[in-house]
PDB file of N, CA, C and O in Angstrom:
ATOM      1  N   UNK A   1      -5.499  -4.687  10.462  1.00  0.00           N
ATOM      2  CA  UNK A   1      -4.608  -3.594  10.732  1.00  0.00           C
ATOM      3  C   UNK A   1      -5.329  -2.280  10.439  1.00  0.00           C
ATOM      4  O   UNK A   1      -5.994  -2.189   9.407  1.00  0.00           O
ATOM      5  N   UNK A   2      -5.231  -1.241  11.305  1.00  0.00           N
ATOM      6  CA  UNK A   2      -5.968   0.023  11.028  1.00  0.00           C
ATOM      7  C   UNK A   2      -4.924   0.761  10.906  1.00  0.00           C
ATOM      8  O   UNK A   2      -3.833   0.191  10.881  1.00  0.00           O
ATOM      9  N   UNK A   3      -4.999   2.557  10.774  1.00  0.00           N
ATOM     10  CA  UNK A   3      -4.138   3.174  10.818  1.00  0.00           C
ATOM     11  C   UNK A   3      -4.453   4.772  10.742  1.00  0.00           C
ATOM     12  O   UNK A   3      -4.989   5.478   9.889  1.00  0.00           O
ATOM     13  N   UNK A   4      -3.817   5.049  12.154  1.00  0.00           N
ATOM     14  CA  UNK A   4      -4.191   6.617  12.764  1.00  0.00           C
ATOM     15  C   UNK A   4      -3.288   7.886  11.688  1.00  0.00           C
ATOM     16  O   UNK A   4      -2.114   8.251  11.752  1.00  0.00           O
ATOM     17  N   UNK A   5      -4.428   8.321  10.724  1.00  0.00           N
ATOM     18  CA  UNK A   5      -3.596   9.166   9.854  1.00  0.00           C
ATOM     19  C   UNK A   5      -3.460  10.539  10.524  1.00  0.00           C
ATOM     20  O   UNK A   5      -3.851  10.822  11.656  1.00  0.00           O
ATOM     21  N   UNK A   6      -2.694  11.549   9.434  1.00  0.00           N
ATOM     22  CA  UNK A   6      -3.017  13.115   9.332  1.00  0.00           C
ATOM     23  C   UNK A   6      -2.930  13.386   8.626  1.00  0.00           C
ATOM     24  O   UNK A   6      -1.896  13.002   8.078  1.00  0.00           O
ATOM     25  N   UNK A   7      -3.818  14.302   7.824  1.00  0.00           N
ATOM     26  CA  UNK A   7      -3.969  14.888   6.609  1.00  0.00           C
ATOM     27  C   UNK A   7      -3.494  16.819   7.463  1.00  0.00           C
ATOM     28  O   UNK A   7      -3.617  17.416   8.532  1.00  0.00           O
ATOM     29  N   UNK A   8      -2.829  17.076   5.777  1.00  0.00           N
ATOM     30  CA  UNK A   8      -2.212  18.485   6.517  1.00  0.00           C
ATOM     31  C   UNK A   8      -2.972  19.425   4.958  1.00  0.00           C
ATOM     32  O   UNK A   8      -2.933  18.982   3.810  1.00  0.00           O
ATOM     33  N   UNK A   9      -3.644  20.846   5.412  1.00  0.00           N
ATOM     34  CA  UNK A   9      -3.944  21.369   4.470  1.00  0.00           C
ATOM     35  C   UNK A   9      -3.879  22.781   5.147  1.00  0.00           C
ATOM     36  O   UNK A   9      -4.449  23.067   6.200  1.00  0.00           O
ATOM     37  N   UNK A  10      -2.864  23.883   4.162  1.00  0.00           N
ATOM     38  CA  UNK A  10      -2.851  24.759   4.602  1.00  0.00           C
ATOM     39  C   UNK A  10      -2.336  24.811   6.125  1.00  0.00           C
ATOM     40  O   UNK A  10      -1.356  24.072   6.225  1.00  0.00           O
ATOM     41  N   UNK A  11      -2.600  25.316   7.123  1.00  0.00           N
ATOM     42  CA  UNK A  11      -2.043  25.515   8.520  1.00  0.00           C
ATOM     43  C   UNK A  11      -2.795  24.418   9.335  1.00  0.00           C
ATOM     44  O   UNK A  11      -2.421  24.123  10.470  1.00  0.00           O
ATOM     45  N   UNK A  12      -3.759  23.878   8.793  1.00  0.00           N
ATOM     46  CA  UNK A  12      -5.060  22.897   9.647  1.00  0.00           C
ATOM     47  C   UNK A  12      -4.499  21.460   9.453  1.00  0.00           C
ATOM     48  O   UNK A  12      -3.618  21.147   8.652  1.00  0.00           O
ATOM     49  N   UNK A  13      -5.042  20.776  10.172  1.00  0.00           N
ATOM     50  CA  UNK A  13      -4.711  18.834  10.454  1.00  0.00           C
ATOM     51  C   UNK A  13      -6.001  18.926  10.364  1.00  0.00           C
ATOM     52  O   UNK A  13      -6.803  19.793  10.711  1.00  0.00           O
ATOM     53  N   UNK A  14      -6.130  17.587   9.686  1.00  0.00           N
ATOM     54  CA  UNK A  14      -7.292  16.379   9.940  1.00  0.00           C
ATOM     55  C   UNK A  14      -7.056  15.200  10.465  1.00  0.00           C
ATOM     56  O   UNK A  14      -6.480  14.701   9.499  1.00  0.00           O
ATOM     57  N   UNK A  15      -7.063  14.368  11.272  1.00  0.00           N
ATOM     58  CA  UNK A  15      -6.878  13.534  11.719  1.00  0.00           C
ATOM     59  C   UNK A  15      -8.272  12.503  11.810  1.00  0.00           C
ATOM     60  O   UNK A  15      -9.368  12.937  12.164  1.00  0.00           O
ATOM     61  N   UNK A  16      -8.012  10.968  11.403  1.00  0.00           N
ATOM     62  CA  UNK A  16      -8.972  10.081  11.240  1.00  0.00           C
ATOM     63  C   UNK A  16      -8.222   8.413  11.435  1.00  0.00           C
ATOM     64  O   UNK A  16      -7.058   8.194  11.771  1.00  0.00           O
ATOM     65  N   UNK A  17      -9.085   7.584  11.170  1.00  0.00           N
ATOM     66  CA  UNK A  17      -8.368   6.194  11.160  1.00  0.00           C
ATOM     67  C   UNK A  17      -8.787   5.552   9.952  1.00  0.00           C
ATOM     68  O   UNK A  17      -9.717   6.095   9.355  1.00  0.00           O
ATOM     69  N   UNK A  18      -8.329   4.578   9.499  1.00  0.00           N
ATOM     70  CA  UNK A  18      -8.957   3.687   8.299  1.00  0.00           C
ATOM     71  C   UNK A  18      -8.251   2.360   8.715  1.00  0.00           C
ATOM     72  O   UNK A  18      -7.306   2.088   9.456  1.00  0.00           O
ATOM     73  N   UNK A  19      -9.211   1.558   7.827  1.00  0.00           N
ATOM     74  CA  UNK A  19      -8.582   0.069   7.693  1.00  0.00           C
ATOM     75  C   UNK A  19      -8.007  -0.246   5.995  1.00  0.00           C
ATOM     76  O   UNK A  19      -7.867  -1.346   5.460  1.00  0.00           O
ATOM     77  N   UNK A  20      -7.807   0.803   5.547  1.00  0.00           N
ATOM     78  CA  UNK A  20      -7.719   0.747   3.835  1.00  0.00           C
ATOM     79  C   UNK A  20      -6.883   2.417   3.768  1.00  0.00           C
ATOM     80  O   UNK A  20      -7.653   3.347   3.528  1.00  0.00           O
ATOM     81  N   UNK A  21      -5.247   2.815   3.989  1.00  0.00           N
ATOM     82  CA  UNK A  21      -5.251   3.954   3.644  1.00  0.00           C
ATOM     83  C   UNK A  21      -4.922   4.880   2.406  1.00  0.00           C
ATOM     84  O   UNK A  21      -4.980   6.086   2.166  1.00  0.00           O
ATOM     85  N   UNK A  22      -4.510   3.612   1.666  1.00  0.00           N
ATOM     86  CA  UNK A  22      -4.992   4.128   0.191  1.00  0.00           C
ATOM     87  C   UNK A  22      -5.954   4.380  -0.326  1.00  0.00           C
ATOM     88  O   UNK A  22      -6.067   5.269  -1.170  1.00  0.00           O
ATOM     89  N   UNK A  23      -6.815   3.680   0.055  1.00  0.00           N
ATOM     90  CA  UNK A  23      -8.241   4.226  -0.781  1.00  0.00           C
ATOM     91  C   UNK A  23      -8.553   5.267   0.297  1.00  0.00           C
ATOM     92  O   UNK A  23      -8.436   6.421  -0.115  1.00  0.00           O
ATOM     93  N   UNK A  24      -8.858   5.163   1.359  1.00  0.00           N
ATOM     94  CA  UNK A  24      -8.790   6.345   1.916  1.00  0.00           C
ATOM     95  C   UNK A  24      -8.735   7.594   1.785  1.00  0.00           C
ATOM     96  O   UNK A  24      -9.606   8.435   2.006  1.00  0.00           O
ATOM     97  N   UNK A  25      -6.783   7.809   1.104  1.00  0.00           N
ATOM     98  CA  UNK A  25      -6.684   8.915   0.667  1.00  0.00           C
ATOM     99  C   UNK A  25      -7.311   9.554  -0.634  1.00  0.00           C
ATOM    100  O   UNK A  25      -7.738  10.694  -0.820  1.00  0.00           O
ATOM    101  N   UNK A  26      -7.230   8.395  -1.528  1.00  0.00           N
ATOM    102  CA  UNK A  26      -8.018   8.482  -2.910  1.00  0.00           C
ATOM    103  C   UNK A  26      -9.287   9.202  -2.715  1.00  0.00           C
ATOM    104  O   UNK A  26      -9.737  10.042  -3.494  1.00  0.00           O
ATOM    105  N   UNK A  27      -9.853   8.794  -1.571  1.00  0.00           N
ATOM    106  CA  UNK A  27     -11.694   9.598  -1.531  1.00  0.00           C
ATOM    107  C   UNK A  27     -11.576  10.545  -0.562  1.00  0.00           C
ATOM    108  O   UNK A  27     -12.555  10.893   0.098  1.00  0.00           O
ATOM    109  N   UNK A  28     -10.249  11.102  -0.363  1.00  0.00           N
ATOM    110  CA  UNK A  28     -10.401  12.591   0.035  1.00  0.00           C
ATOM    111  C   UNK A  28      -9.395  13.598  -0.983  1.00  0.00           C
ATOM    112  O   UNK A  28      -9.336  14.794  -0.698  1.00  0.00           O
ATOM    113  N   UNK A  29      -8.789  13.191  -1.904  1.00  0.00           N
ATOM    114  CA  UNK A  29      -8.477  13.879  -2.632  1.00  0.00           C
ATOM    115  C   UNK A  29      -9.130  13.521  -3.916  1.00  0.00           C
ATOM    116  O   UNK A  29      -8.570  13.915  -4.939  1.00  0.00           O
ATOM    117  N   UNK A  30     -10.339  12.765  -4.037  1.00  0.00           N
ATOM    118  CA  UNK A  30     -11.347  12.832  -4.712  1.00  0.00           C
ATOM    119  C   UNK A  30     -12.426  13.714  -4.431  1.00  0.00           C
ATOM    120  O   UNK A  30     -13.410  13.667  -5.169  1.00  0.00           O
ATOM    121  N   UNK A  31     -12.396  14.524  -3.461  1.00  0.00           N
ATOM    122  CA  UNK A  31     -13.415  15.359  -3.011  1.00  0.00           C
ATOM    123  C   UNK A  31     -14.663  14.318  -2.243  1.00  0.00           C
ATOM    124  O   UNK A  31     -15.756  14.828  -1.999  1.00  0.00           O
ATOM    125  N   UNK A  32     -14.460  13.169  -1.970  1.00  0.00           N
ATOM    126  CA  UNK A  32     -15.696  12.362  -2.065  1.00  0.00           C
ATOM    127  C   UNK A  32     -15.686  12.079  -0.443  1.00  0.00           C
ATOM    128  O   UNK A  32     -16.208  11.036  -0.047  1.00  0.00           O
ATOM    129  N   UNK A  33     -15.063  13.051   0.559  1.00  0.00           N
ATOM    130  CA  UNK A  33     -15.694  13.076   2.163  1.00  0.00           C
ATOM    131  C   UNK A  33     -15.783  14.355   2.553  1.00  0.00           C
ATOM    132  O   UNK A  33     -14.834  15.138   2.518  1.00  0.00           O
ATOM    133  N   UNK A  34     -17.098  14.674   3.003  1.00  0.00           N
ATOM    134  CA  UNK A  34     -17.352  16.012   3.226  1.00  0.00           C
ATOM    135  C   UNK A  34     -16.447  16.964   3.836  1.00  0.00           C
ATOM    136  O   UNK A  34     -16.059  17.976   3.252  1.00  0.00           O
ATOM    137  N   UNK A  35     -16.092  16.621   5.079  1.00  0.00           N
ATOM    138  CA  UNK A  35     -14.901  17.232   5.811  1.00  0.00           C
ATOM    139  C   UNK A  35     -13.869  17.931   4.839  1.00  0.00           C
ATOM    140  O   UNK A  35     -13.790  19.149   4.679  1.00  0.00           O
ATOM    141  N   UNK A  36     -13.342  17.285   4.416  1.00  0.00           N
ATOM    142  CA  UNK A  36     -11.762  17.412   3.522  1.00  0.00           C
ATOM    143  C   UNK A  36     -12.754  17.791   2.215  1.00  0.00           C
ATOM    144  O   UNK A  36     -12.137  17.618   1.164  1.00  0.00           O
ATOM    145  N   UNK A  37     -13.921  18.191   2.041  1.00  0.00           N
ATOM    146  CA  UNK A  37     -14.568  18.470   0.355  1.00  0.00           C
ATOM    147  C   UNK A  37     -13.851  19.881  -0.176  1.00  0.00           C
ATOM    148  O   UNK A  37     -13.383  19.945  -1.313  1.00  0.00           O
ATOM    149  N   UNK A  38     -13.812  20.914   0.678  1.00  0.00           N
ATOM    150  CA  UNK A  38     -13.596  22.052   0.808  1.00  0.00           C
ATOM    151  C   UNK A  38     -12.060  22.256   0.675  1.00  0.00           C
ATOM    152  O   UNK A  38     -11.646  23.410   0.570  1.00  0.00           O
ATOM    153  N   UNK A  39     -11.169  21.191   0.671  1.00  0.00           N
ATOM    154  CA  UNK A  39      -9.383  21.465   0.968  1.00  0.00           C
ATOM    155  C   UNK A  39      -8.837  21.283  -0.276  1.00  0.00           C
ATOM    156  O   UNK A  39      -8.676  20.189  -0.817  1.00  0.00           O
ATOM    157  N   UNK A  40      -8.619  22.108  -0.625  1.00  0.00           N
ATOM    158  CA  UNK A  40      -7.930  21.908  -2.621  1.00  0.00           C
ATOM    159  C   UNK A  40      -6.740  21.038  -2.271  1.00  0.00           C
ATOM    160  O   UNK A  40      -6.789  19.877  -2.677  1.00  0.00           O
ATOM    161  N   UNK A  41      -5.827  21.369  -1.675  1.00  0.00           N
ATOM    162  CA  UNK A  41      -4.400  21.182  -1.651  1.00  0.00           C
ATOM    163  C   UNK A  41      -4.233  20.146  -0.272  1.00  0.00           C
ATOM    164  O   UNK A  41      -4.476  20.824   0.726  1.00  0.00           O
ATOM    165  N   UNK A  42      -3.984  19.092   0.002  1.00  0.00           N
ATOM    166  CA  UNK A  42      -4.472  18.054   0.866  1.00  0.00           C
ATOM    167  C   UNK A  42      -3.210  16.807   0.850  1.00  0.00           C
ATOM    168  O   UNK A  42      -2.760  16.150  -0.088  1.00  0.00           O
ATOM    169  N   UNK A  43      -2.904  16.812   2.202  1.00  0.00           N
ATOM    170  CA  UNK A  43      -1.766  15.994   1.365  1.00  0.00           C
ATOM    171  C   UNK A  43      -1.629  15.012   3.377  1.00  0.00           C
ATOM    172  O   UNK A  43      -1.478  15.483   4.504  1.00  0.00           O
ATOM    173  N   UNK A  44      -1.778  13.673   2.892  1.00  0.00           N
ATOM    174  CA  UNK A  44      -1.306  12.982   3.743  1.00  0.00           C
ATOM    175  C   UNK A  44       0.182  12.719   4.316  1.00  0.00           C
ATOM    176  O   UNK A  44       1.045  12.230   3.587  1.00  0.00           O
ATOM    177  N   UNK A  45       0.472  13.120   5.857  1.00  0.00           N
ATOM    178  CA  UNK A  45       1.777  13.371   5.775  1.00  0.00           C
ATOM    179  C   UNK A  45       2.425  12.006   6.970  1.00  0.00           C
ATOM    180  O   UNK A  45       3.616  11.699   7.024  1.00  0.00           O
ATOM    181  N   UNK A  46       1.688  11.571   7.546  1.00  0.00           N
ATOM    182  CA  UNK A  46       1.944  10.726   8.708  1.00  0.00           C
ATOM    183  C   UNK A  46       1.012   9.900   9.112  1.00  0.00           C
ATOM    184  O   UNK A  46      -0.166  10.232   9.241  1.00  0.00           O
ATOM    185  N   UNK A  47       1.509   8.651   9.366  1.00  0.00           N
ATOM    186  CA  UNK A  47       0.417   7.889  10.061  1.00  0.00           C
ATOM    187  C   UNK A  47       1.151   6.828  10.958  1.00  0.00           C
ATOM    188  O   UNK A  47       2.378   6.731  10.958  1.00  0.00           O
ATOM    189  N   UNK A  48       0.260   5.973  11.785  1.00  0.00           N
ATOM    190  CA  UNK A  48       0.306   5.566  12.709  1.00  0.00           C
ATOM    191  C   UNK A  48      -0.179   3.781  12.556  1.00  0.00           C
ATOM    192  O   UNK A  48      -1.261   3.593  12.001  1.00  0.00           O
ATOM    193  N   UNK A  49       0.412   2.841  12.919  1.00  0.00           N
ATOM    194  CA  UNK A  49      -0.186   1.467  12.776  1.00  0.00           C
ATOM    195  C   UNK A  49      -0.844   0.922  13.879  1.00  0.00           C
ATOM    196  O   UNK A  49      -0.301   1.055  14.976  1.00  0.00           O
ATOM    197  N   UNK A  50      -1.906   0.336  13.801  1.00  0.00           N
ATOM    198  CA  UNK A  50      -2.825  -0.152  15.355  1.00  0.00           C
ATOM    199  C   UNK A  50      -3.137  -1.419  14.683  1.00  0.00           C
ATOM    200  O   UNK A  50      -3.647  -1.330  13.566  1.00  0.00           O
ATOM    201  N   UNK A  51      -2.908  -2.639  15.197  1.00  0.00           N
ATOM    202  CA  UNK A  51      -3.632  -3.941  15.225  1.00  0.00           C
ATOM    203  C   UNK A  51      -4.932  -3.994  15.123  1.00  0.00           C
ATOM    204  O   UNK A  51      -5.425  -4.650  14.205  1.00  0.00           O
ATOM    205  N   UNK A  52      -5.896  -3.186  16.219  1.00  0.00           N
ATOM    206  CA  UNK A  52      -7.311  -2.966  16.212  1.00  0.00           C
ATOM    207  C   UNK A  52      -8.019  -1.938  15.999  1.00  0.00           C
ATOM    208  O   UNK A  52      -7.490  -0.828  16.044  1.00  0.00           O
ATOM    209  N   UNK A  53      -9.325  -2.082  15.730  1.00  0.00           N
ATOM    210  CA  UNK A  53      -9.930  -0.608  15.472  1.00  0.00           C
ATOM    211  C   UNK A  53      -9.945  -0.189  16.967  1.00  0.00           C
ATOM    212  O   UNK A  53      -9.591   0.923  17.360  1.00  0.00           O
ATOM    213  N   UNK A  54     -10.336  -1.069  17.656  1.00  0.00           N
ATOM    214  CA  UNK A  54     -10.293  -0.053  19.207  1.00  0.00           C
ATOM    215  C   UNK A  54      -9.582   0.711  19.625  1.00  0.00           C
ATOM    216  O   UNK A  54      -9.956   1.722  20.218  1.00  0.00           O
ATOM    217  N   UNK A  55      -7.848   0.259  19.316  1.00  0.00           N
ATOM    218  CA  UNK A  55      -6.390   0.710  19.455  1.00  0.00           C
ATOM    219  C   UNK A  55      -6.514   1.515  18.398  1.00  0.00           C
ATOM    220  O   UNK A  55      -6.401   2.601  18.968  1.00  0.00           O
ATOM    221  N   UNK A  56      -6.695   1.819  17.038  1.00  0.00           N
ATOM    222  CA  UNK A  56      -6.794   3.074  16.206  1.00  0.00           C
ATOM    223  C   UNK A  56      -7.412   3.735  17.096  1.00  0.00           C
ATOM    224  O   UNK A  56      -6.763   4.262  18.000  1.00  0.00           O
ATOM    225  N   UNK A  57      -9.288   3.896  17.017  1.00  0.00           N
ATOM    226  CA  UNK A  57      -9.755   4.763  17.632  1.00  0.00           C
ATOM    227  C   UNK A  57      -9.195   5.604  18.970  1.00  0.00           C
ATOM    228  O   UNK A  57      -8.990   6.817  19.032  1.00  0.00           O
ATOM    229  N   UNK A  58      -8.981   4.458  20.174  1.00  0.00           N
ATOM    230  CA  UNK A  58      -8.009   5.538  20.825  1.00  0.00           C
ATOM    231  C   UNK A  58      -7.010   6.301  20.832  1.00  0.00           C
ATOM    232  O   UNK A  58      -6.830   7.201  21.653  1.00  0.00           O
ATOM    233  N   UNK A  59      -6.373   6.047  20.041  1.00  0.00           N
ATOM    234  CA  UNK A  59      -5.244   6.802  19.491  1.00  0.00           C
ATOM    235  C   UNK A  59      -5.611   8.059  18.875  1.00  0.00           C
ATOM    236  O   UNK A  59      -5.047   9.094  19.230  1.00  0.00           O
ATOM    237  N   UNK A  60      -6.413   8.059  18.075  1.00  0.00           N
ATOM    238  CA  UNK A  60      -7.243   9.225  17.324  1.00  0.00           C
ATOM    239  C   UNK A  60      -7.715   9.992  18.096  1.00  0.00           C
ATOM    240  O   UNK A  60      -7.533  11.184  17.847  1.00  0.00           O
ATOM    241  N   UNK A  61      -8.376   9.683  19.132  1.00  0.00           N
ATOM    242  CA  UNK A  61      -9.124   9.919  20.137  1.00  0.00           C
ATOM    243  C   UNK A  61      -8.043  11.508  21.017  1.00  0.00           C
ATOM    244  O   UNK A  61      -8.086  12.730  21.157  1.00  0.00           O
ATOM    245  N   UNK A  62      -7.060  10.081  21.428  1.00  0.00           N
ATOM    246  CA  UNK A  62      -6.132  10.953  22.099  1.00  0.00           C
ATOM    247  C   UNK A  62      -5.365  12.068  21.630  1.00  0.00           C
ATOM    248  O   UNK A  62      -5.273  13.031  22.392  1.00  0.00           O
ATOM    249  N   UNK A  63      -4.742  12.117  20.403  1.00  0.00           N
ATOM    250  CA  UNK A  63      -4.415  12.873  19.252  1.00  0.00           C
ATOM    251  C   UNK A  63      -5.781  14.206  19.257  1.00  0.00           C
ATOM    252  O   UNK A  63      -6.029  15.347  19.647  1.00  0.00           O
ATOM    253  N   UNK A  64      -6.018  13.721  18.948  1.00  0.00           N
ATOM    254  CA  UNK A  64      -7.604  15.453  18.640  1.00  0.00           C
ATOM    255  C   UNK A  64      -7.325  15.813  20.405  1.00  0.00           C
ATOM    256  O   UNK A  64      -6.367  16.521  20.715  1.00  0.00           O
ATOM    257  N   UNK A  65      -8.022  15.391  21.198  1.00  0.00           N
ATOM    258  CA  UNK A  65      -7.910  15.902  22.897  1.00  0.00           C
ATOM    259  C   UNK A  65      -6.772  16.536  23.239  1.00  0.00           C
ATOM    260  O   UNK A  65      -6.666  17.492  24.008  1.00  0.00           O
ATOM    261  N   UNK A  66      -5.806  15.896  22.560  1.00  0.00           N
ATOM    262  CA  UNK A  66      -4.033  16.669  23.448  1.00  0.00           C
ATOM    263  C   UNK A  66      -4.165  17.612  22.658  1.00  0.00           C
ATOM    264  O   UNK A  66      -4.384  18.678  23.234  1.00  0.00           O
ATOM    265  N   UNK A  67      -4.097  17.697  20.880  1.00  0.00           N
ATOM    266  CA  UNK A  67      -3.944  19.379  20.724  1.00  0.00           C
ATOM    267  C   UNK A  67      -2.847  19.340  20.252  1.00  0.00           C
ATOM    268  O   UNK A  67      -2.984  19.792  19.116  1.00  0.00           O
ATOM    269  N   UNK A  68      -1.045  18.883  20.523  1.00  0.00           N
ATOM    270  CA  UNK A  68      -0.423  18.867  20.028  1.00  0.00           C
ATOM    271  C   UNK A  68       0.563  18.356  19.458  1.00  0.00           C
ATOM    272  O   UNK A  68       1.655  17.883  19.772  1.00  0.00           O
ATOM    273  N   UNK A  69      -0.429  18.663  17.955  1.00  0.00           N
ATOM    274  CA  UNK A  69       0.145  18.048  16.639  1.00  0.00           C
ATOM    275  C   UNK A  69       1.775  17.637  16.583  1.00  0.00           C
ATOM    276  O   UNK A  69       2.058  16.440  16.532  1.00  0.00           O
ATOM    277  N   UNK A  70       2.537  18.359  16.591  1.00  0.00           N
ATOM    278  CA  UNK A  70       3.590  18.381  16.828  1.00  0.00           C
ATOM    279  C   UNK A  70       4.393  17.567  17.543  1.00  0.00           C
ATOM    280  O   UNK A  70       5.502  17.233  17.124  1.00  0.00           O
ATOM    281  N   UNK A  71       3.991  17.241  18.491  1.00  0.00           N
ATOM    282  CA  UNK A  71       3.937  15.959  19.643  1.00  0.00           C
ATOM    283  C   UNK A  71       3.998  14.868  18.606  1.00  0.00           C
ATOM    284  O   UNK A  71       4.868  14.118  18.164  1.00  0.00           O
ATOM    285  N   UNK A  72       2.782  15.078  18.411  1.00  0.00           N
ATOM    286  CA  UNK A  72       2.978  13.572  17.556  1.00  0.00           C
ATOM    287  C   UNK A  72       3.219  13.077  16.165  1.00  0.00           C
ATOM    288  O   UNK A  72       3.060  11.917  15.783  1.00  0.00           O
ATOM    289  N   UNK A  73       3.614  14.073  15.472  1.00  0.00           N
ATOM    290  CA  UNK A  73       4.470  13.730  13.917  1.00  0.00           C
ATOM    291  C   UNK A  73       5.654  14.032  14.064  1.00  0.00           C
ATOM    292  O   UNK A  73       6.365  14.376  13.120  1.00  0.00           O
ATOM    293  N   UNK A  74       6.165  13.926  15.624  1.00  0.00           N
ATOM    294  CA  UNK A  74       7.717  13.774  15.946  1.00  0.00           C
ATOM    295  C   UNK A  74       7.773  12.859  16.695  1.00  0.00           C
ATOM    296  O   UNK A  74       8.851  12.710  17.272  1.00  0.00           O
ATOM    297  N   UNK A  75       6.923  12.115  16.921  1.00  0.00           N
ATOM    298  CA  UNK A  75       6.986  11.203  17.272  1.00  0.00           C
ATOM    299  C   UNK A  75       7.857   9.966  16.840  1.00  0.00           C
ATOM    300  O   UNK A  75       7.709   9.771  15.634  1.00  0.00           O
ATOM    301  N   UNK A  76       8.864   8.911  17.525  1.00  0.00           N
ATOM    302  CA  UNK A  76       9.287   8.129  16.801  1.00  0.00           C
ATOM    303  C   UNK A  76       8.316   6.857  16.173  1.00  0.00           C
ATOM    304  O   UNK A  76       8.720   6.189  15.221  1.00  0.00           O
ATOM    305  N   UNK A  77       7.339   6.671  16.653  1.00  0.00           N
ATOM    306  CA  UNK A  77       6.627   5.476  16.232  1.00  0.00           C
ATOM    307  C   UNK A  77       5.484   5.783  14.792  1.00  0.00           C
ATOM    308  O   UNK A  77       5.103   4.933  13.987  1.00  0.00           O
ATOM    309  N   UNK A  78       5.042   7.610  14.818  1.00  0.00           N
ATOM    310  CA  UNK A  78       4.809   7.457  13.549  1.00  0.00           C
ATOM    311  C   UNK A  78       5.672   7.919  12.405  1.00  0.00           C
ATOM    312  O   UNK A  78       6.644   8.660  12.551  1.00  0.00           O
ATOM    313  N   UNK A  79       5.062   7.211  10.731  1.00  0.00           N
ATOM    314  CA  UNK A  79       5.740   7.143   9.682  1.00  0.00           C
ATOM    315  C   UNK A  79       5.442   7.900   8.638  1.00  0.00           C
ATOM    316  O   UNK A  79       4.261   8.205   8.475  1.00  0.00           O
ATOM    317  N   UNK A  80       6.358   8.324   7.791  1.00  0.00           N
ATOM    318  CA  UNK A  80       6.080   9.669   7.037  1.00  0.00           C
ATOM    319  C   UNK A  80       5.881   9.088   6.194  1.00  0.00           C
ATOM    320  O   UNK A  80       6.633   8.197   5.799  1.00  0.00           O
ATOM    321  N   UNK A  81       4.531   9.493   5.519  1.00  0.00           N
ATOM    322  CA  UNK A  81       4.041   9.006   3.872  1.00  0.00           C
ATOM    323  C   UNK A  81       4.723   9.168   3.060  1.00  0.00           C
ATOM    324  O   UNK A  81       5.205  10.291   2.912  1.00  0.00           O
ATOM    325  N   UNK A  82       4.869   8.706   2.677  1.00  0.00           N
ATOM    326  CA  UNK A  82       5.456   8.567   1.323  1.00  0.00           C
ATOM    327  C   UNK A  82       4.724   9.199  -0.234  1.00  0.00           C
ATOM    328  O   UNK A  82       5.498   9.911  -0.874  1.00  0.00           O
ATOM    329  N   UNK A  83       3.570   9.023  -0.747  1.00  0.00           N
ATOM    330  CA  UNK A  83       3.056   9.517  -1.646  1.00  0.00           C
ATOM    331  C   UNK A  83       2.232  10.782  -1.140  1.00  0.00           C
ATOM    332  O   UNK A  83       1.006  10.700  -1.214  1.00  0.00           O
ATOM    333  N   UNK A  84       2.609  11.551  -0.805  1.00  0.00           N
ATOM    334  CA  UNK A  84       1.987  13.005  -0.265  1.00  0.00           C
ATOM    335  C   UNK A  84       1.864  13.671  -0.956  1.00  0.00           C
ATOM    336  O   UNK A  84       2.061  14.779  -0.456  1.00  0.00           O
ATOM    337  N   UNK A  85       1.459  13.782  -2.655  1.00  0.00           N
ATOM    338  CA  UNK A  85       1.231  14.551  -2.869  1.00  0.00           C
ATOM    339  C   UNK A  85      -0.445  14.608  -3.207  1.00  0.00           C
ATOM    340  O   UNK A  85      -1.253  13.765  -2.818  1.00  0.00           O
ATOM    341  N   UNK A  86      -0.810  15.994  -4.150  1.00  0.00           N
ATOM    342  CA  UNK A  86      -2.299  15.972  -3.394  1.00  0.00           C
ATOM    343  C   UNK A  86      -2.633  17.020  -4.647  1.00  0.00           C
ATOM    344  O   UNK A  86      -1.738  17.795  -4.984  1.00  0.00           O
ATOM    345  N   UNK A  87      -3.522  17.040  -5.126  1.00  0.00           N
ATOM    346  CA  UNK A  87      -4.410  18.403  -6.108  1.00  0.00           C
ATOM    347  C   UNK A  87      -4.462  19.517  -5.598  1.00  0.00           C
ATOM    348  O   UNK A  87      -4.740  19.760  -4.424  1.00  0.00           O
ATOM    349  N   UNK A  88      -4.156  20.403  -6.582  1.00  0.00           N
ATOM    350  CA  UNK A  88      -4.197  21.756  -6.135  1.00  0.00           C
ATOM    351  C   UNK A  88      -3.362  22.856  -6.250  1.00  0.00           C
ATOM    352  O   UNK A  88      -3.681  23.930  -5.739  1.00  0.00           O
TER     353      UNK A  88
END
């Protein structure tokens, strides 16, 4: 099982996939992925479930290309995190 996240910091999204999204989040609010090193306040707000990494990746894929965010954390199929909170 993978899973198409978003990280929200300040006015900006990050968007990525994992097969682990707890630890995941742990090593970006550990400072420990370059991208997100720089985001004090970081907070996972939504994600997405895919069977495969192929089906994550496209999804991710498609998400960054369309542009809007919004679109898709109103989406009905994705799910609002639950432990969102974040350092900072």
């Amino acid at each position: 099982m993978y899973y198409v996240y978003i990280l929200k910091w300040d006015i900006k999204y990050y968007i990525w996939y994992t097969n682990d999204l707890e630890k995941r989040f742990a090593e970006h609010i550990g400072w420990l992925t370059p991208t997100t090193k720089k985001m004090w306040t970081l907070y996972i707000i939504w994600y997405f479930i895919k069977k495969t990494k192929t089906e994550a990746i496209k999804l991710e894929r498609m998400i960054k290309k369309n542009g809007h965010i919004d679109h898709w954390i109103n989406h009905e199929t994705f799910v609002q995190y639950g432990g969102c909170s974040s350092v900072g």
